[in-house]
DSSP file (Angstrom, degrees, kcal/mol; ACC not computed):
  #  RESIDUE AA STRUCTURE BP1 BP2  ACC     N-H-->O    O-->H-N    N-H-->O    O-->H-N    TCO  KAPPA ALPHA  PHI   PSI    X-CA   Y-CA   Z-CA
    1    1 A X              0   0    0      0, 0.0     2,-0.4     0, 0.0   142,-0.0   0.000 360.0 360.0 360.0 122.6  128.6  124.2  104.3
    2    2 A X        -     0   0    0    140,-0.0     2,-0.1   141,-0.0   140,-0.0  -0.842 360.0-114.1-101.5 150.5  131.0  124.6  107.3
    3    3 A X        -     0   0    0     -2,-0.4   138,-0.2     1,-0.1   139,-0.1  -0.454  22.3-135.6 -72.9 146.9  131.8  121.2  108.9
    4    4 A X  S    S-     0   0    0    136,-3.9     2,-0.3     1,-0.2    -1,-0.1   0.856  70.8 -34.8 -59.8 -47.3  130.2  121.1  112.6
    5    5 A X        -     0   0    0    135,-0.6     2,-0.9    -3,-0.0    -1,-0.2  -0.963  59.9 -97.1-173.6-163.0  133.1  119.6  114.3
    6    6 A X     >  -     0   0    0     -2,-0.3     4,-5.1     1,-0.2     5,-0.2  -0.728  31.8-179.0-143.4  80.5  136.0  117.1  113.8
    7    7 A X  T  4 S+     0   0    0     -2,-0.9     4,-0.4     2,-0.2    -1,-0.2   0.865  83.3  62.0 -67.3 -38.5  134.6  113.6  115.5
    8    8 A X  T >4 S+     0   0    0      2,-0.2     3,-2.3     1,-0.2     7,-0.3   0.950 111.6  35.7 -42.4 -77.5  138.1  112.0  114.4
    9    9 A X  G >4 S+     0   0    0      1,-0.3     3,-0.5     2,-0.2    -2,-0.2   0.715 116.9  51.1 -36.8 -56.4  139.9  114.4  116.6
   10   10 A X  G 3< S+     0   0    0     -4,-5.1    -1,-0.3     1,-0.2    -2,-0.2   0.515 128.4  16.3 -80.8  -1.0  137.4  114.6  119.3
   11   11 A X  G X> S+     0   0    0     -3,-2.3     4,-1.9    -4,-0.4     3,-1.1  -0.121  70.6 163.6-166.0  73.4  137.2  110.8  119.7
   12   12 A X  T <4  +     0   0    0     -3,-0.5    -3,-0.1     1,-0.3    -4,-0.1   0.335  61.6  51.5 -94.0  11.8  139.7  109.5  118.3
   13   13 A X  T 3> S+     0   0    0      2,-0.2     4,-0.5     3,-0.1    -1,-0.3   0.511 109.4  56.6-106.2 -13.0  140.1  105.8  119.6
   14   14 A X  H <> S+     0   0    0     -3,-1.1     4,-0.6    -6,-0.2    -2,-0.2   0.725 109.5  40.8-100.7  -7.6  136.8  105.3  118.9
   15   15 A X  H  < S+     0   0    0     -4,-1.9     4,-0.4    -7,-0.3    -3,-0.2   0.592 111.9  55.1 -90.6  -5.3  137.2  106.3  115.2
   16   16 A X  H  > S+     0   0    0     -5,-0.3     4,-2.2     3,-0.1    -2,-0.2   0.752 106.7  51.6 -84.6 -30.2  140.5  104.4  115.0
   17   17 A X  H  X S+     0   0    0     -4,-0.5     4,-2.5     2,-0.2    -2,-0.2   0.814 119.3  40.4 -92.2 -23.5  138.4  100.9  116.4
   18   18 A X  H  X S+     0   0    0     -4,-0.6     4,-0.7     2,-0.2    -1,-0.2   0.603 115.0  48.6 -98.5 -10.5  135.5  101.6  113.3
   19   19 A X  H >> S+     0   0    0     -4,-0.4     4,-3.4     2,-0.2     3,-0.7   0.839 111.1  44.5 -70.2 -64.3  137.8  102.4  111.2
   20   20 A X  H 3X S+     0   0    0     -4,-2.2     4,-2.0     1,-0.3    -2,-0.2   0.926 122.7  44.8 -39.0 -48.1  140.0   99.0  112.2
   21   21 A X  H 3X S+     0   0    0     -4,-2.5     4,-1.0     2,-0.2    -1,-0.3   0.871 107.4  54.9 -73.2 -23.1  136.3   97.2  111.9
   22   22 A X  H <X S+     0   0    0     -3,-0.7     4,-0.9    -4,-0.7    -2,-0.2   0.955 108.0  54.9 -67.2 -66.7  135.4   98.9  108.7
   23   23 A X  H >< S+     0   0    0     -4,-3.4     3,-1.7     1,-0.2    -2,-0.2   0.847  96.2  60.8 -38.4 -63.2  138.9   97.4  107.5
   24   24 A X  H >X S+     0   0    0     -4,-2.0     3,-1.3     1,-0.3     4,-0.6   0.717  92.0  69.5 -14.6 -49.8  138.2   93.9  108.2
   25   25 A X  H 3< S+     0   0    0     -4,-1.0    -1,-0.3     1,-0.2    -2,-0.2   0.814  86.3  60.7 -77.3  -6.5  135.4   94.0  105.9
   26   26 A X  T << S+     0   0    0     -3,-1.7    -1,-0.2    -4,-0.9    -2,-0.2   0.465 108.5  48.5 -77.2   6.6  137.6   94.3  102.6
   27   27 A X  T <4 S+     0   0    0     -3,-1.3    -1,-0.2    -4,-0.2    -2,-0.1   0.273 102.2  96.9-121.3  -8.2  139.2   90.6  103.7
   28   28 A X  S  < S-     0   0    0     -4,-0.6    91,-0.1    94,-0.0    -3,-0.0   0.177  98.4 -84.4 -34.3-174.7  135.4   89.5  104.3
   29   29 A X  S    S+     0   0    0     89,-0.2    90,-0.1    90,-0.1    91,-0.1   0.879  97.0 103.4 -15.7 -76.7  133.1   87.5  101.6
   30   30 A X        -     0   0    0     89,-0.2     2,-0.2     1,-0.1    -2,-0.0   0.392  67.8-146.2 -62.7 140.5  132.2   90.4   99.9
   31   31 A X     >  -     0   0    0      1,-0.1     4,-2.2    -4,-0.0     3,-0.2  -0.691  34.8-108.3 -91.0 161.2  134.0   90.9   96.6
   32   32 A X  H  > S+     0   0    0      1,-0.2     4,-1.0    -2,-0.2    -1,-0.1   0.426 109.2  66.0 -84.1   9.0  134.5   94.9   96.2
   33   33 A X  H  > S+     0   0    0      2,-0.2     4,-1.8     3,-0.1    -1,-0.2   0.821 104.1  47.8 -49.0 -61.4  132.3   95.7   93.7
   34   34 A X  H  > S+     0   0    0      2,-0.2     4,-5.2     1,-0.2     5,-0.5   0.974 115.0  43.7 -55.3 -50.4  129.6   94.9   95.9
   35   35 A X  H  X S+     0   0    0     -4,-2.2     4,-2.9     1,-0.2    -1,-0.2   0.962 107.9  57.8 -52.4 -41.6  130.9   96.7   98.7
   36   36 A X  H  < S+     0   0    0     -4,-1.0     4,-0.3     2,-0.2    -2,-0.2   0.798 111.5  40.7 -68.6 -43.6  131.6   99.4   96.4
   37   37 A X  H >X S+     0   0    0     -4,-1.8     4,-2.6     2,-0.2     3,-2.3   0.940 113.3  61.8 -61.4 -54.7  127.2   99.5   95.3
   38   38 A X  H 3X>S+     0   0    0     -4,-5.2     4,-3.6     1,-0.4     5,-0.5   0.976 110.4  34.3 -51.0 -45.7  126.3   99.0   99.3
   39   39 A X  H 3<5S+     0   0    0     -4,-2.9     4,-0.4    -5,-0.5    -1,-0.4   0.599 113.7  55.8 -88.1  16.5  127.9  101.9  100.3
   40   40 A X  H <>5S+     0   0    0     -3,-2.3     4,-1.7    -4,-0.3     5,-0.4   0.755 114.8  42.2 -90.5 -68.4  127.2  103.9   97.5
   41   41 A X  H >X5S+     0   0    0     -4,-2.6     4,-1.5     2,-0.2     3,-0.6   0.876 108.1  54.3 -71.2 -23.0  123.6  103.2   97.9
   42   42 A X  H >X5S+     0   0    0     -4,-3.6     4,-3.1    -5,-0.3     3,-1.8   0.999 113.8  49.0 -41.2 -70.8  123.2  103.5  101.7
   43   43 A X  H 34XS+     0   0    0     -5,-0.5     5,-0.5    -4,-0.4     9,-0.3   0.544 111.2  49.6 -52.3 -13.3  124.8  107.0  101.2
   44   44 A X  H <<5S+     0   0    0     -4,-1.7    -1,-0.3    -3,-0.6    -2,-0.2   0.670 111.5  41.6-101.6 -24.9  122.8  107.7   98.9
   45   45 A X  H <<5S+     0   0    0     -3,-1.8    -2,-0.3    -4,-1.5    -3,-0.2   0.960 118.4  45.4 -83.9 -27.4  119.6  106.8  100.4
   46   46 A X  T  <5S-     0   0    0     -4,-3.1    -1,-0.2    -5,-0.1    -3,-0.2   0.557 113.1-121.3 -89.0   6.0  120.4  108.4  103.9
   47   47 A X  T   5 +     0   0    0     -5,-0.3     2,-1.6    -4,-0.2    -3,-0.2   0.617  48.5 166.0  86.3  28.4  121.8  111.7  101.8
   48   48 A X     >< +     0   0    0     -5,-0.5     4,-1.6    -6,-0.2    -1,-0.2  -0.640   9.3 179.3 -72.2  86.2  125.5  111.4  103.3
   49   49 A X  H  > S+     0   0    0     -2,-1.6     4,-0.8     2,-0.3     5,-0.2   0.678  80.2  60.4 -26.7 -41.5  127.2  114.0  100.6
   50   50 A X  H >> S+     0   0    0     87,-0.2     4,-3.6     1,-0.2     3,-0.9   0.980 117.8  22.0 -93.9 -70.5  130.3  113.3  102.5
   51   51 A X  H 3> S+     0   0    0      1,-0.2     4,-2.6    83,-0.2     5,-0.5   0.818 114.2  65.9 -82.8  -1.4  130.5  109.5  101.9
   52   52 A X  H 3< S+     0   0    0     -4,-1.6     4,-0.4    -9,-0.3    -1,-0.2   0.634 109.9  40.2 -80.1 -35.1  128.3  109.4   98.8
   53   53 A X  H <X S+     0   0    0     -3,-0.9     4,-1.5    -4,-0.8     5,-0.4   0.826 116.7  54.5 -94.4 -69.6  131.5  111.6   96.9
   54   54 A X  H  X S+     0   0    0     -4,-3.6     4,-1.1    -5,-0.2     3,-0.3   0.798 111.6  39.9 -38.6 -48.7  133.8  109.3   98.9
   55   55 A X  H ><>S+     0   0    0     -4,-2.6     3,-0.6     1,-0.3     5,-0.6   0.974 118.1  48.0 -68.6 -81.1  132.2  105.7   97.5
   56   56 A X  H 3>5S+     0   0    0     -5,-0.5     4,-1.4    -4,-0.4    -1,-0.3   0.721 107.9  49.5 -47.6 -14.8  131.7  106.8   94.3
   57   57 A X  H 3X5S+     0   0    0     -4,-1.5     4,-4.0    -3,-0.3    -1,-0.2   0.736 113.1  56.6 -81.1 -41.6  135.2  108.3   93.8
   58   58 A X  H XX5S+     0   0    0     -4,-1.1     3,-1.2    -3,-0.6     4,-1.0   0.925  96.5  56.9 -51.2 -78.7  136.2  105.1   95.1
   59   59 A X  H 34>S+     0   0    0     -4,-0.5     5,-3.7     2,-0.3    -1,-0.2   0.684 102.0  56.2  63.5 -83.9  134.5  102.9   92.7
   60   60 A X  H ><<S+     0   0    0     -4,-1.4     3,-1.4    -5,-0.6    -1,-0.2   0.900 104.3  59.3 -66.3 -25.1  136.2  104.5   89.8
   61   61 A X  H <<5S+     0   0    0     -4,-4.0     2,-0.8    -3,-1.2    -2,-0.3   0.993 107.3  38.7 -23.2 -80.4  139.1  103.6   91.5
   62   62 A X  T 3<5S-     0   0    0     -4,-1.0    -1,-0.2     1,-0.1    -2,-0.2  -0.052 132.1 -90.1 -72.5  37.1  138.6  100.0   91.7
   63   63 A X  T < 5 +     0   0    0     -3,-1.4    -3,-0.2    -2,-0.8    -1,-0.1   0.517  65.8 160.2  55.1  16.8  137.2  100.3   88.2
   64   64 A X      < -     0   0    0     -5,-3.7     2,-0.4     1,-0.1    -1,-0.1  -0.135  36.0-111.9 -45.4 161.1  133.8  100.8   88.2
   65   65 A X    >>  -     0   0    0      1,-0.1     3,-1.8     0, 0.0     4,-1.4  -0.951   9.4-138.9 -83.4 134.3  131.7  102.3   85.3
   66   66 A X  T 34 S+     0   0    0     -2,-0.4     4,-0.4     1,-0.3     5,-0.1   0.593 103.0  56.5 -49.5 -16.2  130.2  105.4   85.1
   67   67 A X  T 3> S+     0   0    0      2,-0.2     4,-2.2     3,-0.1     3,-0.4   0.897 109.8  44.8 -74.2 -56.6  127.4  104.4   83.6
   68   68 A X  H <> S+     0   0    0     -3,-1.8     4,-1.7     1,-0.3     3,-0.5   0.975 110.3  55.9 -61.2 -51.7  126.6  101.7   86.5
   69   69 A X  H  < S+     0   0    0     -4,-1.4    -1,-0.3     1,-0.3    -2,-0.2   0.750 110.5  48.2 -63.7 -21.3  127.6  104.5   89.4
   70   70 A X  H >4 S+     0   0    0     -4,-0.4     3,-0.9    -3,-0.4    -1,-0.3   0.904 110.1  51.5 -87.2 -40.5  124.8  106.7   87.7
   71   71 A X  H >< S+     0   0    0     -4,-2.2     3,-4.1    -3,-0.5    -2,-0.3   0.740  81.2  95.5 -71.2 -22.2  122.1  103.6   87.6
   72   72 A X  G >< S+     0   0    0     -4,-1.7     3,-0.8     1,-0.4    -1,-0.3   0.689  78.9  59.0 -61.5 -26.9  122.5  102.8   91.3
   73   73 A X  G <  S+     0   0    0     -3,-0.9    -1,-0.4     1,-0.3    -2,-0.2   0.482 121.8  21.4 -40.6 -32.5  119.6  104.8   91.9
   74   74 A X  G <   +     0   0    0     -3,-4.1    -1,-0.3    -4,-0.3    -2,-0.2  -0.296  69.3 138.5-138.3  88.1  117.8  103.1   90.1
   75   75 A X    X   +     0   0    0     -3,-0.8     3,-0.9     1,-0.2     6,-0.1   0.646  67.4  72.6 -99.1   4.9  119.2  100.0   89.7
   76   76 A X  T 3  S+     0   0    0      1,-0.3    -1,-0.2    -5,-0.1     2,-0.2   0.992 110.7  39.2 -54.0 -57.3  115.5   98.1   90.0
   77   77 A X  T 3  S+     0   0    0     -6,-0.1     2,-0.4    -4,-0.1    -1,-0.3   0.129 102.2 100.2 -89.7  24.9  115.0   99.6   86.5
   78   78 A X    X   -     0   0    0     -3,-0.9     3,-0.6    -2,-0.2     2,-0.1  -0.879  59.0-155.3 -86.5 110.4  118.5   99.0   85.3
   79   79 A X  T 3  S+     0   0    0     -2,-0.4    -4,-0.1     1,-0.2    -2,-0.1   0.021  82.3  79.1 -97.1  33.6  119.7   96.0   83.0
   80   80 A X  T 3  S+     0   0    0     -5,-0.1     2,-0.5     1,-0.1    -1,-0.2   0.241  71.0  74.2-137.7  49.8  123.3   96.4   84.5
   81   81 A X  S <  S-     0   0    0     -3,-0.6    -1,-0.1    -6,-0.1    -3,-0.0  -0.994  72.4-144.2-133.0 132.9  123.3   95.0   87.4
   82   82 A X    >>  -     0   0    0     -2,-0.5     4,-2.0     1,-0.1     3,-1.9  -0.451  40.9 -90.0 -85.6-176.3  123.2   90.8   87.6
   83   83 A X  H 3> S+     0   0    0      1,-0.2     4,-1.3     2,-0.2    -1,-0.1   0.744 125.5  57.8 -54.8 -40.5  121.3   89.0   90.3
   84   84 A X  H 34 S+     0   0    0      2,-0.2     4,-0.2     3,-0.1    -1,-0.2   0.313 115.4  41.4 -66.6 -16.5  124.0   88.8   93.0
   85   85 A X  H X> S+     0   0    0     -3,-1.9     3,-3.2     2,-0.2     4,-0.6   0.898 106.1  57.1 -77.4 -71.3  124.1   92.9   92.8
   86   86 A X  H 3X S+     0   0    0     -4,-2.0     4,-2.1     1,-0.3     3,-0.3   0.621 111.3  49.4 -55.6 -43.7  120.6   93.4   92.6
   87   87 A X  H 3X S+     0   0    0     -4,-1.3     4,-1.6     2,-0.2    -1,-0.3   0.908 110.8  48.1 -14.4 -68.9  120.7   91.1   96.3
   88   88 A X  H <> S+     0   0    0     -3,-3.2     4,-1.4     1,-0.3    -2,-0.3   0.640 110.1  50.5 -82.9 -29.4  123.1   93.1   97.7
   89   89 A X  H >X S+     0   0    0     -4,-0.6     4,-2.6    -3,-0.3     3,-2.6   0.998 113.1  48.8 -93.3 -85.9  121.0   96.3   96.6
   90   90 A X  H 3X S+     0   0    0     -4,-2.1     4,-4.1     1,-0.3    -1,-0.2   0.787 111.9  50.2 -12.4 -57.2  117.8   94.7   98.2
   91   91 A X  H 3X S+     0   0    0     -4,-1.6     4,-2.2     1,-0.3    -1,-0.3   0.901 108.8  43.4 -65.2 -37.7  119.6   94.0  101.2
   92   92 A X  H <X S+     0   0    0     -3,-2.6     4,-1.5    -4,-1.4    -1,-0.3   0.768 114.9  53.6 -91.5 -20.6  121.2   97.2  102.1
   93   93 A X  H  X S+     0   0    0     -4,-2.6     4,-3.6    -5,-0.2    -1,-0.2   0.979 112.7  40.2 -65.0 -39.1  118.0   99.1  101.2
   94   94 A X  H  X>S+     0   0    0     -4,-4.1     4,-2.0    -5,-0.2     5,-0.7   0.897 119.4  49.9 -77.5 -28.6  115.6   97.0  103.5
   95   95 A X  H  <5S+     0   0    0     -4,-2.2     3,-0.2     2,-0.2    -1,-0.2   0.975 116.5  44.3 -57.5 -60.8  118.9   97.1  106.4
   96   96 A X  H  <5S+     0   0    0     -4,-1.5    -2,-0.2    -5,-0.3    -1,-0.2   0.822 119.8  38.3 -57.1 -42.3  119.0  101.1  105.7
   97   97 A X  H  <5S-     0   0    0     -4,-3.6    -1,-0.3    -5,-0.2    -2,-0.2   0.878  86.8-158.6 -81.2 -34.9  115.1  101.9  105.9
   98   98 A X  T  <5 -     0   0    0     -4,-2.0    -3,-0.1    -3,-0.2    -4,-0.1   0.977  14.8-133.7  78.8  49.8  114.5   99.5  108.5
   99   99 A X    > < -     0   0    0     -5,-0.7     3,-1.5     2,-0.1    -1,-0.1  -0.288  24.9-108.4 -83.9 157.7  110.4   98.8  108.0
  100  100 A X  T 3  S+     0   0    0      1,-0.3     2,-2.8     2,-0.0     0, 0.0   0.736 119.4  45.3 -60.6-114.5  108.4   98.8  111.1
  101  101 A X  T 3  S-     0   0    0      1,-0.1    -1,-0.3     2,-0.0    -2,-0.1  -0.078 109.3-128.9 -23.3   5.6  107.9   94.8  111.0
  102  102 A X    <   +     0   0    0     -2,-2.8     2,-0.4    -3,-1.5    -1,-0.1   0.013  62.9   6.1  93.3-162.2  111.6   94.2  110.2
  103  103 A X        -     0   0    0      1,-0.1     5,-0.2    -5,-0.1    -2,-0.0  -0.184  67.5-135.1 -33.0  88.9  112.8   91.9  107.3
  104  104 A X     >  -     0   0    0     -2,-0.4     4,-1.7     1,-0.1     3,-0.2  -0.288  17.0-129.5 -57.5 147.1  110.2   90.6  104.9
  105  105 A X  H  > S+     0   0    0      1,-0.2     4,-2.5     2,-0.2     5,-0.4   0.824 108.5  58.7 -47.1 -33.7  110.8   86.6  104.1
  106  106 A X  H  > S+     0   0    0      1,-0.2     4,-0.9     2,-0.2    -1,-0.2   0.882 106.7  42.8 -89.7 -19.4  110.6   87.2  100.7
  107  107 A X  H  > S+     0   0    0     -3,-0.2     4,-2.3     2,-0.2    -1,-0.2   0.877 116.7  46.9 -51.8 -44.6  113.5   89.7  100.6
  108  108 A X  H  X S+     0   0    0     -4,-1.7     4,-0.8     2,-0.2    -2,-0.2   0.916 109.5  55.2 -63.3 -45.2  115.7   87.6  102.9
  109  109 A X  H  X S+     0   0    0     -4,-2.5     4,-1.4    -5,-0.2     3,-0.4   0.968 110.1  51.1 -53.9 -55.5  114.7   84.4  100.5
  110  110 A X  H >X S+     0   0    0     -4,-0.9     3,-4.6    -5,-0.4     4,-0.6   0.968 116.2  40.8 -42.8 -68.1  116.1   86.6   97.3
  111  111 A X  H 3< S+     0   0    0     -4,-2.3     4,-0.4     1,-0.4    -1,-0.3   0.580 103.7  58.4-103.5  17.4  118.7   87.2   98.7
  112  112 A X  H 3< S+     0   0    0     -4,-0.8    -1,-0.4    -3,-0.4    -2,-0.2   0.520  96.5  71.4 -85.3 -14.8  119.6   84.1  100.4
  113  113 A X  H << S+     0   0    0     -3,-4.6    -2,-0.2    -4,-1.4    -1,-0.1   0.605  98.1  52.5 -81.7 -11.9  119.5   82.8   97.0
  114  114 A X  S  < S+     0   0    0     -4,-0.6     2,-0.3     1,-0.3    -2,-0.2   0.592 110.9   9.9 -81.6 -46.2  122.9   84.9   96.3
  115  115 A X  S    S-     0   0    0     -4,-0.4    -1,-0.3     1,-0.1     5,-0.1  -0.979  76.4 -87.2-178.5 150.6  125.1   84.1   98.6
  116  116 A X     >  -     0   0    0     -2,-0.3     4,-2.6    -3,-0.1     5,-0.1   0.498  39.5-105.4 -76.1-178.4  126.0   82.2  101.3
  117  117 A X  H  > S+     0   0    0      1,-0.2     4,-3.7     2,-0.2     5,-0.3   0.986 124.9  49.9 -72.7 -46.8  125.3   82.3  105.1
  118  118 A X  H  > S+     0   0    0      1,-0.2     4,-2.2     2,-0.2   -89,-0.2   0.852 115.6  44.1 -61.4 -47.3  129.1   83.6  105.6
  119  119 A X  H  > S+     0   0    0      2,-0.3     4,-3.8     3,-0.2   -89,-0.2   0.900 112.3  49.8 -54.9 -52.7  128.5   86.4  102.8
  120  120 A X  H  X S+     0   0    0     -4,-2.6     4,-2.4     1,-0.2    -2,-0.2   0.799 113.0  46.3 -62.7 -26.2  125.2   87.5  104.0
  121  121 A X  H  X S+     0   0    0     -4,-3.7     4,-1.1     2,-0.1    -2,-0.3   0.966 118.8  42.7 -75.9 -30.8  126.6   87.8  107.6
  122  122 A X  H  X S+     0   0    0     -4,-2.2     4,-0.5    -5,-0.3     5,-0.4   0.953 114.6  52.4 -63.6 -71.2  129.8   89.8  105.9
  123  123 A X  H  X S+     0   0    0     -4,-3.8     4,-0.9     2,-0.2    -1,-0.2   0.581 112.1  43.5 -28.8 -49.4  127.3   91.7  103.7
  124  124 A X  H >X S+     0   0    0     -4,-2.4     3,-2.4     2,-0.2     4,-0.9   0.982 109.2  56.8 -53.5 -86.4  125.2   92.8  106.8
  125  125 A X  H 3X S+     0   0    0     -4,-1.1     4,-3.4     1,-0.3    -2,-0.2   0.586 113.0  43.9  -2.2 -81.4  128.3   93.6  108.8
  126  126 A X  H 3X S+     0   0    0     -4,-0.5     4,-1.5     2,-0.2    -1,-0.3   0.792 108.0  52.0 -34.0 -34.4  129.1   96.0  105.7
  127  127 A X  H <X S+     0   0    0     -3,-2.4     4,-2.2    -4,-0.9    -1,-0.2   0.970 112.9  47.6 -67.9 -55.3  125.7   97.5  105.3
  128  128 A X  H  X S+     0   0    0     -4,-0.9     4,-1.8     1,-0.2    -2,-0.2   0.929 114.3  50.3 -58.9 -40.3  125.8   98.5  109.4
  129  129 A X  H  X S+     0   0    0     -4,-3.4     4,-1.2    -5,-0.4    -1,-0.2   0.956 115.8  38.3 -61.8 -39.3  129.6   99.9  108.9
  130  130 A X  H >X S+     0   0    0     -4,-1.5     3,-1.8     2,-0.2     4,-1.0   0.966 115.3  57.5 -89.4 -59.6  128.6  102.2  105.7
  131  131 A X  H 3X S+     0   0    0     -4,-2.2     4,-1.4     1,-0.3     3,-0.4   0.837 113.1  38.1  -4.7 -92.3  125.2  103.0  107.7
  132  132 A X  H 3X S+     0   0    0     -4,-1.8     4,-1.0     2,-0.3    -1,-0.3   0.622 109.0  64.5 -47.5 -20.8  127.3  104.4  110.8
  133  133 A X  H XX S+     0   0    0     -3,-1.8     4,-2.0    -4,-1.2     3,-0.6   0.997 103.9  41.9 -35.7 -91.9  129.4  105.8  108.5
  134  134 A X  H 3< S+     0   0    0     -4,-1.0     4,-0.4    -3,-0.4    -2,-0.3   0.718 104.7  62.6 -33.7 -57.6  126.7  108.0  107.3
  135  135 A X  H 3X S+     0   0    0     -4,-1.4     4,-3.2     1,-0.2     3,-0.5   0.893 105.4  52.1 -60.7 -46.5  125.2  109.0  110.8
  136  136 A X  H << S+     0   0    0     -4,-1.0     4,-0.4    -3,-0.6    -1,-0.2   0.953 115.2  31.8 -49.3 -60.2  128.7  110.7  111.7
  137  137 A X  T  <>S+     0   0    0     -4,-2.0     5,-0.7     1,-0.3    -1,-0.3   0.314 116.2  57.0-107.0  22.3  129.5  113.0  109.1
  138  138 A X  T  45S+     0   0    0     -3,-0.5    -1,-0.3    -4,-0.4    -2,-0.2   0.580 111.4  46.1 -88.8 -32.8  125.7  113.8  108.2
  139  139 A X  T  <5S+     0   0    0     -4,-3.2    -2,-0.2     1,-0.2    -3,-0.1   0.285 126.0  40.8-103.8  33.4  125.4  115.0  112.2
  140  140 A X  T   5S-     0   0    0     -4,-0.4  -136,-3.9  -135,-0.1  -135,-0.6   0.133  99.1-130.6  32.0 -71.8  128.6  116.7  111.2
  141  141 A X  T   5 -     0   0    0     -5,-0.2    -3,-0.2  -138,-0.2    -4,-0.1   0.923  23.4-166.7  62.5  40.6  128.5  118.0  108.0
  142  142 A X      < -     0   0    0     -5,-0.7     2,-0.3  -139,-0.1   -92,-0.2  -0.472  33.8-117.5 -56.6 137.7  131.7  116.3  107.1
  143  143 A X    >   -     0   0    0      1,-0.1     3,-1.3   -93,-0.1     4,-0.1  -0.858  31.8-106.5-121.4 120.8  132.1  118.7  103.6
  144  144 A X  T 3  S+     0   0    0     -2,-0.3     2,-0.8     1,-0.2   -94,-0.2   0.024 102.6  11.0 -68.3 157.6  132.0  116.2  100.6
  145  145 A X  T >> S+     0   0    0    -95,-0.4     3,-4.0     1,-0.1     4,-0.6   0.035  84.3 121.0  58.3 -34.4  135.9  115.9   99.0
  146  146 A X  T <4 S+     0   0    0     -3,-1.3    -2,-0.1    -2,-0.8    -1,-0.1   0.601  81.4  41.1 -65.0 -16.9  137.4  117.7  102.1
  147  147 A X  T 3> S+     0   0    0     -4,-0.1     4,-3.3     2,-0.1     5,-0.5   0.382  73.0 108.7 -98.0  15.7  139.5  114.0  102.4
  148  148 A X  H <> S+     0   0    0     -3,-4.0     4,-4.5     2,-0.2     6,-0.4   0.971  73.7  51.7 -65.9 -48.9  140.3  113.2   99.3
  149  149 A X  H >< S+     0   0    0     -4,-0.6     3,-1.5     2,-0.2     5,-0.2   0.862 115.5  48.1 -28.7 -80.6  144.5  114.0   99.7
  150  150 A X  H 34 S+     0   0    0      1,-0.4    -2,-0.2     2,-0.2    -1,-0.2   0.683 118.2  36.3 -79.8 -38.6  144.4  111.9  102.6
  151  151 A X  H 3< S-     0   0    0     -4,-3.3    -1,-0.4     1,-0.1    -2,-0.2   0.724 103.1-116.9 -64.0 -31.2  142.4  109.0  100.9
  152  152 A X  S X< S+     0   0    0     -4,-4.5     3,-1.5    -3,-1.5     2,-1.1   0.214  75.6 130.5 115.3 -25.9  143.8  109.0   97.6
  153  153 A X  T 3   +     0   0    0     -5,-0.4     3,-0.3    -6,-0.3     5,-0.3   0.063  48.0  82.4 -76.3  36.5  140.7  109.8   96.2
  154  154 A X  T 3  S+     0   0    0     -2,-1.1    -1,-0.3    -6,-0.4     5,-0.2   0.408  81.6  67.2-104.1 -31.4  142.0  112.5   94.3
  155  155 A X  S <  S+     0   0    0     -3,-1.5    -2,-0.1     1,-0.2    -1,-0.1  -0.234  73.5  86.6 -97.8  32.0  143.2  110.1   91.6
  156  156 A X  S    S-     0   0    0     -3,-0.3     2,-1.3   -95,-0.0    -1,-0.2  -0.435  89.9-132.7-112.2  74.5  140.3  109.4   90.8
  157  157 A X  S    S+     0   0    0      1,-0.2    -3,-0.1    -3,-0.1    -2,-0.1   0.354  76.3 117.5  21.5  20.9  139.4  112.5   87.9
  158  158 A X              0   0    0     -2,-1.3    -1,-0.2    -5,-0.3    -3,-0.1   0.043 360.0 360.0-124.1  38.5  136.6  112.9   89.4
  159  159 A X              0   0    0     -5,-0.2    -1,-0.2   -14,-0.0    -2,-0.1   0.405 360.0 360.0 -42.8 360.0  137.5  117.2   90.8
C-alpha cells in the first residue's frame, strides 16, 4: 500500500490544532485504559490499519494485556472487561455507527450509569477525536507502523 499523500505536511496547522485537541484529552476524565479500548475499537470498526496498529501498540505500552487487546472485538462476549469498559465500548460503537434515529435511551441510560456528566462529555470528545483520526489516514492510506520511530511505538515488541 503506497500512502496517497502526507495531510501533516500539506496542512499542517490544521493537524498541529487536532493534534493539540487530541492532547487535551489525556488530562480529561477518561482514565487511559479506556481511551486506550475507544480508540482501539473505533479503528477497528471503521478499518483504520494505520491507527488500529497505532492504539494497540500503544496499549501495550501503557500496560495492556494481550489477551484483552485481542477480546475487544468481541468484548460483548468477553468476561474481561468490567461494567465501566463495557460503557465506554457501547458508547463509542453507537457514536462510530451513528444509527439513522440517533442515540437509543437505553444505550445512553447504560452508560450514564458509568460515569459522570463530565466523563461522558470527555468520553464523547474522545470517541469524535479517534473517529477523525480514522477518516484522515483511511482517505490516505496512512501505511500501518510507518510512525512508529517518531511515536515511540517501536518499544512496544510488537514488529
Amino acid at each position: 500500500m503506497t500512502q496517497r499523500l502526507d495531510y501533516i505536511q500539506q496542512s499542517p496547522d490544521l493537524f498541529k490544532k487536532f493534534l493539540e485537541f487530541s492532547n487535551v484529552l489525556t488530562k480529561g476524565a477518561i482514565e487511559q485504559p479506556i481511551r486506550d479500548l475507544v480508540s482501539i475499537r473505533a479503528s477497528q470498526m471503521n478499518g483504520c490499519g494505520f491507527c488500529l496498529d497505532m492504539h494497540v501498540k500503544e496499549a501495550r505500552l501503557h500496560g495492556e494485556r494481550e489477551l484483552r487487546l485481542h477480546h475487544v472485538a468481541i468484548w460483548r462476549e468477553s468476561t474481561l472487561f468490567e461494567p465501566r469498559e463495557r460503557a465506554a465500548l457501547a458508547w463509542t460503537e453507537v457514536l462510530t455507527a451513528l444509527p439513522a434515529h440517533g442515540v437509543p435511551d437505553e444505550i445512553y441510560e447504560r452508560v450514564r450509569a458509568q460515569f459522570s456528566e463530565k466523563e461522558l462529555s470527555d468520553l464523547t470528545f474522545g470517541v469524535m477525536a479517534i473517529n477523525g483520526w480514522n477518516r484522515a489516514n483511511i482517505a490516505f492510506k496512512t501505511v500501518p507502523g510507518s510512525a512508529d520511530k517518531v511515536f515511540g511505538l517501536d518499544k512496544a515488541g510488537l514488529a
